[in-house]
N, CA, C and O atoms as a GROMACS GRO file, in nm:
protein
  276
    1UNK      N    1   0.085  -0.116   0.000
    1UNK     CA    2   0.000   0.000   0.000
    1UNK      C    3   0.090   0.123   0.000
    1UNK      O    4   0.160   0.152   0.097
    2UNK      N    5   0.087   0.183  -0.095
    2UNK     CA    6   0.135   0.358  -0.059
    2UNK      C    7   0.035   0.483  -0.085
    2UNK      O    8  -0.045   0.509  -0.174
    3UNK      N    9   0.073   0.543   0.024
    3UNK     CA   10   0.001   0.652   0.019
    3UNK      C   11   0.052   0.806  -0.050
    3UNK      O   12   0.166   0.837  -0.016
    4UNK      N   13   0.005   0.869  -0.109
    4UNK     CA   14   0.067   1.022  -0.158
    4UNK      C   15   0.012   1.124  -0.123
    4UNK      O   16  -0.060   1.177  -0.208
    5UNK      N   17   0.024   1.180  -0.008
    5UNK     CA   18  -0.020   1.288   0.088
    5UNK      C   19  -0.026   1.430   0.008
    5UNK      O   20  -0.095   1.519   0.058
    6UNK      N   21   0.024   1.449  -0.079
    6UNK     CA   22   0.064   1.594  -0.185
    6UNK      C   23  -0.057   1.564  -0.268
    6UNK      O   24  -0.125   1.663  -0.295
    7UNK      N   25  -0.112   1.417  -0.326
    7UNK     CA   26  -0.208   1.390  -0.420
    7UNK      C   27  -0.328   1.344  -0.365
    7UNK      O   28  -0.430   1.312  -0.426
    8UNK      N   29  -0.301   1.343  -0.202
    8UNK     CA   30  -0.406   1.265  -0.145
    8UNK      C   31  -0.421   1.133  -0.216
    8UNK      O   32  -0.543   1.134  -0.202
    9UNK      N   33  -0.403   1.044  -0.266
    9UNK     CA   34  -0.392   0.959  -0.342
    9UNK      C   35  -0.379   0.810  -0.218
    9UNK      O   36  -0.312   0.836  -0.118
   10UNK      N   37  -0.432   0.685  -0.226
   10UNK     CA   38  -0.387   0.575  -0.174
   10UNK      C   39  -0.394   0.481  -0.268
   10UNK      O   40  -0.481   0.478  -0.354
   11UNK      N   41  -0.277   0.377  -0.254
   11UNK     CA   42  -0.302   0.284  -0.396
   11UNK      C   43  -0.227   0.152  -0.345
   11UNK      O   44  -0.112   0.160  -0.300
   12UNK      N   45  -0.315  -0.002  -0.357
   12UNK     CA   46  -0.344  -0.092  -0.301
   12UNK      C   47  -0.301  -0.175  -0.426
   12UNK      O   48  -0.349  -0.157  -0.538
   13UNK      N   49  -0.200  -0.271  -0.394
   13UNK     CA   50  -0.185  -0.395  -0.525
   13UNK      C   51  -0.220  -0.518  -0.468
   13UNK      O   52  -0.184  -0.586  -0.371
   14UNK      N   53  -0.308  -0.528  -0.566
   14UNK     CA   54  -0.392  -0.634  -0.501
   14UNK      C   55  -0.327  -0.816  -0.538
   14UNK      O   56  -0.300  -0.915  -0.470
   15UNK      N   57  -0.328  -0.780  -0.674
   15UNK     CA   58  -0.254  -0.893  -0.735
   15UNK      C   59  -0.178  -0.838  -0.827
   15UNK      O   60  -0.206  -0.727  -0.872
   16UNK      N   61  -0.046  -0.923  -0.878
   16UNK     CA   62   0.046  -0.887  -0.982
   16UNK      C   63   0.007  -0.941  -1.129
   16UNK      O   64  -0.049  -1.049  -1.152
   17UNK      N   65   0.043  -0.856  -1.212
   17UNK     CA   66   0.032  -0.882  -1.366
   17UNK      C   67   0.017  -0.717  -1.422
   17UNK      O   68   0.014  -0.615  -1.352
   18UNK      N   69   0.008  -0.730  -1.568
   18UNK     CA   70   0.095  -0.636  -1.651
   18UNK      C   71  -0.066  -0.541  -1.683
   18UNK      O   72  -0.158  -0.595  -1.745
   19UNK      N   73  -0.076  -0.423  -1.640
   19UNK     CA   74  -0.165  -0.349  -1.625
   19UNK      C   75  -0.251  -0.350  -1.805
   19UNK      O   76  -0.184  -0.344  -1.908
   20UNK      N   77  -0.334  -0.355  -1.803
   20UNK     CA   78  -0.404  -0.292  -1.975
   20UNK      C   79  -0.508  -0.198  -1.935
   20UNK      O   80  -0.476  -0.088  -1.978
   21UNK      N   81  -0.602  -0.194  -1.881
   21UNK     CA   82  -0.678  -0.061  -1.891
   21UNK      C   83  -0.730  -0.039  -1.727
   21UNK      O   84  -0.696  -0.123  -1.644
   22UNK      N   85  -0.810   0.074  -1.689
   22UNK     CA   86  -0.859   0.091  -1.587
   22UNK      C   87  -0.994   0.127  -1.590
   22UNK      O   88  -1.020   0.158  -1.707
   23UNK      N   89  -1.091   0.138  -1.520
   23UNK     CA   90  -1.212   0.226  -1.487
   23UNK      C   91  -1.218   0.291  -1.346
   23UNK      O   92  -1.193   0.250  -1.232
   24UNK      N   93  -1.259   0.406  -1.395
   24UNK     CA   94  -1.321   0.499  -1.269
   24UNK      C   95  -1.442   0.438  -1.231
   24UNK      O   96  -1.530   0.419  -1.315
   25UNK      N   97  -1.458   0.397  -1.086
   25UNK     CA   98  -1.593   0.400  -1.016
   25UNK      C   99  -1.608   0.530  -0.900
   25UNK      O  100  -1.566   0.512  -0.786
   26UNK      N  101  -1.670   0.654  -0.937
   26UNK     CA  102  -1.644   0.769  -0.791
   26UNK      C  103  -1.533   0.772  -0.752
   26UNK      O  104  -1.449   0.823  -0.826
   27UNK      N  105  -1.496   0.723  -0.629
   27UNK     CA  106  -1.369   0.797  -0.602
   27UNK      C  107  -1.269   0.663  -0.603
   27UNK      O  108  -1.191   0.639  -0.511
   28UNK      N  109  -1.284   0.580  -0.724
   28UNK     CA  110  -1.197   0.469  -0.700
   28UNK      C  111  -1.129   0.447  -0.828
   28UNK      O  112  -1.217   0.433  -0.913
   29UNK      N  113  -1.034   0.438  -0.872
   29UNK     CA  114  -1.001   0.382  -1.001
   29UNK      C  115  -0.940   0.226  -0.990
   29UNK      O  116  -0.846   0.221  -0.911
   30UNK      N  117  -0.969   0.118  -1.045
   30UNK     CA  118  -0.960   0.024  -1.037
   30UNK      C  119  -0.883  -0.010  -1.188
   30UNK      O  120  -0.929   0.027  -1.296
   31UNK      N  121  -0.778  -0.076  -1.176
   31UNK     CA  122  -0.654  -0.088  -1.285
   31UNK      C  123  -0.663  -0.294  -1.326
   31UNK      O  124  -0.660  -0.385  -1.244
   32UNK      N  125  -0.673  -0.302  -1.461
   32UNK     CA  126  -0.730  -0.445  -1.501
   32UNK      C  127  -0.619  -0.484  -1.572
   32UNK      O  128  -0.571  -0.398  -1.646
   33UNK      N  129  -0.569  -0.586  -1.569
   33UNK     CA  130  -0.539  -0.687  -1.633
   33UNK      C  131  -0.599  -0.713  -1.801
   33UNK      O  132  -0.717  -0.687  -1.823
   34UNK      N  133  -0.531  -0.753  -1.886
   34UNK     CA  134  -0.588  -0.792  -2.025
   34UNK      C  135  -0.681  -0.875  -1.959
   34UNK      O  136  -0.795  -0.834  -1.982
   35UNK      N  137  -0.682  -1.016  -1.856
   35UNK     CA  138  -0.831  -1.072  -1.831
   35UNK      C  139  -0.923  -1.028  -1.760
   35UNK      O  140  -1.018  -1.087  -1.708
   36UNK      N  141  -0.890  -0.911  -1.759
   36UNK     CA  142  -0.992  -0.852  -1.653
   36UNK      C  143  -0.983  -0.851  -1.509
   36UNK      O  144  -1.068  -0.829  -1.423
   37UNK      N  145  -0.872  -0.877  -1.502
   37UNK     CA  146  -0.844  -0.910  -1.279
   37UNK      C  147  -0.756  -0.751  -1.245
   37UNK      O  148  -0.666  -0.694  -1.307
   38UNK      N  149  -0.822  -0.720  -1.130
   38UNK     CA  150  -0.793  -0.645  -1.128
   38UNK      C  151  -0.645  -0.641  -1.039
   38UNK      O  152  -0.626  -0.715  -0.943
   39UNK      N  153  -0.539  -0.536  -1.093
   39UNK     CA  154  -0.455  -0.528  -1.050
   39UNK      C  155  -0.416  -0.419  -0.901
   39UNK      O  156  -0.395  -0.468  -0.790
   40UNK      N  157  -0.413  -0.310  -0.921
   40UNK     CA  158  -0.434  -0.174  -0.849
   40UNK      C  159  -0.577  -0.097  -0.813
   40UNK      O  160  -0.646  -0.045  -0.901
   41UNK      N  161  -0.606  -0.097  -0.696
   41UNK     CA  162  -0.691  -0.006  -0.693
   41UNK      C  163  -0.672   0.121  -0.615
   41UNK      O  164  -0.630   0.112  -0.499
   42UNK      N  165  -0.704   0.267  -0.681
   42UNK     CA  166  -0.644   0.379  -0.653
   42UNK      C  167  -0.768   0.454  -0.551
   42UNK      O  168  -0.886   0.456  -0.586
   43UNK      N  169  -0.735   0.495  -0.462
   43UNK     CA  170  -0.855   0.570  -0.394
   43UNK      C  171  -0.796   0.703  -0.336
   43UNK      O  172  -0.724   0.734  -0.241
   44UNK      N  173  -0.890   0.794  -0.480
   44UNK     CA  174  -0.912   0.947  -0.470
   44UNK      C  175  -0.937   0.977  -0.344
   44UNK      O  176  -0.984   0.901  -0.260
   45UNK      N  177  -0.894   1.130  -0.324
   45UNK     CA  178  -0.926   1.193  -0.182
   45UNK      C  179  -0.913   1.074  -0.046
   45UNK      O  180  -0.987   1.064   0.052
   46UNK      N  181  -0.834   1.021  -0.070
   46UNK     CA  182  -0.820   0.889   0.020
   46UNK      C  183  -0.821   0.906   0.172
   46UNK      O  184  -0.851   0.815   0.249
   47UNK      N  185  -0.776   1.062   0.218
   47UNK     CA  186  -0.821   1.128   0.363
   47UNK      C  187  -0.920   1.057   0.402
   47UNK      O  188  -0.925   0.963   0.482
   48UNK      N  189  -1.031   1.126   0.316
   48UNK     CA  190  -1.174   1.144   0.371
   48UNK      C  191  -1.219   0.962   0.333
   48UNK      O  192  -1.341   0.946   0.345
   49UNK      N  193  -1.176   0.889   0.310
   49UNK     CA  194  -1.238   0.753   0.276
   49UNK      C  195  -1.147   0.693   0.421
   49UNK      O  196  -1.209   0.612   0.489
   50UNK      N  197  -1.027   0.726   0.460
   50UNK     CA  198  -1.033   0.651   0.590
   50UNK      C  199  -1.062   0.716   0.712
   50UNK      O  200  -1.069   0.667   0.825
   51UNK      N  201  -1.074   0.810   0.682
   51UNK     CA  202  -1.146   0.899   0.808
   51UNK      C  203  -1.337   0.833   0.822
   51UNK      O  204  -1.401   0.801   0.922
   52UNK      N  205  -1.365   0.836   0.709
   52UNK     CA  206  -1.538   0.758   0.716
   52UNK      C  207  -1.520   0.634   0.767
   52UNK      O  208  -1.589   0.620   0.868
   53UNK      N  209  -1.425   0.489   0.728
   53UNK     CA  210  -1.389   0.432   0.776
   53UNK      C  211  -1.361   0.400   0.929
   53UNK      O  212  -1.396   0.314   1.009
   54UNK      N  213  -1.275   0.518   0.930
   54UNK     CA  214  -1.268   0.496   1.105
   54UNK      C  215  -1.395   0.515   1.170
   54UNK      O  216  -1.401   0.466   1.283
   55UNK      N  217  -1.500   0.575   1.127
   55UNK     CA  218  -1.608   0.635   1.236
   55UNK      C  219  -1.686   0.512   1.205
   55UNK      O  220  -1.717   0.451   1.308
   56UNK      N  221  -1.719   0.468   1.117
   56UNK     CA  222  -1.768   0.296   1.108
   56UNK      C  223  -1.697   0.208   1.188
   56UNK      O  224  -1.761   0.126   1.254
   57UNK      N  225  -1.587   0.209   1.194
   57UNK     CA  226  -1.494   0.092   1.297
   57UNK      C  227  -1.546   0.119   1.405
   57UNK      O  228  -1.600   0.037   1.480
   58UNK      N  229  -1.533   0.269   1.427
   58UNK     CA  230  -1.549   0.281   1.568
   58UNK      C  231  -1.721   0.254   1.601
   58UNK      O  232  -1.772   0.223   1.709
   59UNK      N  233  -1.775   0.272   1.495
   59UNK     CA  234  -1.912   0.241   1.560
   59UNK      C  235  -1.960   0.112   1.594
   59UNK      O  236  -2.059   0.084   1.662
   60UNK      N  237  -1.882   0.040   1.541
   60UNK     CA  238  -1.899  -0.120   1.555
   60UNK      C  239  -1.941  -0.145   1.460
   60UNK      O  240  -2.002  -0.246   1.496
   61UNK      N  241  -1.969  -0.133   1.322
   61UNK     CA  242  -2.059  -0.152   1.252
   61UNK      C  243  -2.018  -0.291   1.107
   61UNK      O  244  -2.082  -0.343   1.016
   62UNK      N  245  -1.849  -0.303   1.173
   62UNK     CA  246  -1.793  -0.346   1.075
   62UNK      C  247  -1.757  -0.467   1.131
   62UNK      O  248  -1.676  -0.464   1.224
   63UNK      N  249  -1.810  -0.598   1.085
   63UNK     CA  250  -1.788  -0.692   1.098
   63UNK      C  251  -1.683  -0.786   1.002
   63UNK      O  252  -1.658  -0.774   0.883
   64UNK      N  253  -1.628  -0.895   1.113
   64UNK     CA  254  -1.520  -0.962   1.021
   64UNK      C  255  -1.558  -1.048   0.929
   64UNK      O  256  -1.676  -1.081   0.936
   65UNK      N  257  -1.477  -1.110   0.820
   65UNK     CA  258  -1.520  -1.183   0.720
   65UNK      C  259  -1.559  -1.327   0.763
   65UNK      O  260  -1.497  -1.361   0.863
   66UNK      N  261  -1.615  -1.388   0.731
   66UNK     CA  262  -1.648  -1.521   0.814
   66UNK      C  263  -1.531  -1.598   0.736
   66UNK      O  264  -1.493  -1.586   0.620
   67UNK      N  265  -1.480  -1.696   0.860
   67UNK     CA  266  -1.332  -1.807   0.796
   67UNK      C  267  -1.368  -1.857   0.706
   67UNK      O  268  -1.488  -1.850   0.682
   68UNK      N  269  -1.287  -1.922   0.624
   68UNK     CA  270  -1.315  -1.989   0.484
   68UNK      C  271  -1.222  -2.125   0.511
   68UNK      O  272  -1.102  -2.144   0.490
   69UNK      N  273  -1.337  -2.224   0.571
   69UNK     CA  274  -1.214  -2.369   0.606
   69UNK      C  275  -1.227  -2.514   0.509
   69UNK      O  276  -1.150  -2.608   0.529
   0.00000   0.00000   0.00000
């Protein structure tokens, strides 16, 4: 994960392979793979998306993923 504090910018690699196109969803740009998997996902104004975040954590509202056994 790196963050760019000058661009507000946060950007998450999710899986590796050789980038071909992206789409904007709002404040997300999501970076694809020729098969379509996504590689990078970029999150605009990224402040204010973990600042909302935190006030959900803190509210309890966020539950964990159920195990996968």
């Amino acid at each position: 994960m790196i963050y760019d504090p000058e661009a507000n910018i946060m950007c998450v690699e999710i899986s590796e392979g050789e980038i071909e196109y992206a789409r904007e969803f709002g404040n997300f740009i999501i970076h694809f793979s020729k098969s379509a998997k996504p590689i990078i996902i970029e999150i605009l104004d990224a402040s204010s998306f973990v600042g909302q975040f935190e006030k959900i954590r803190k509210l309890g509202k966020l539950k964990p993923f159920p195990s996968i056994n």
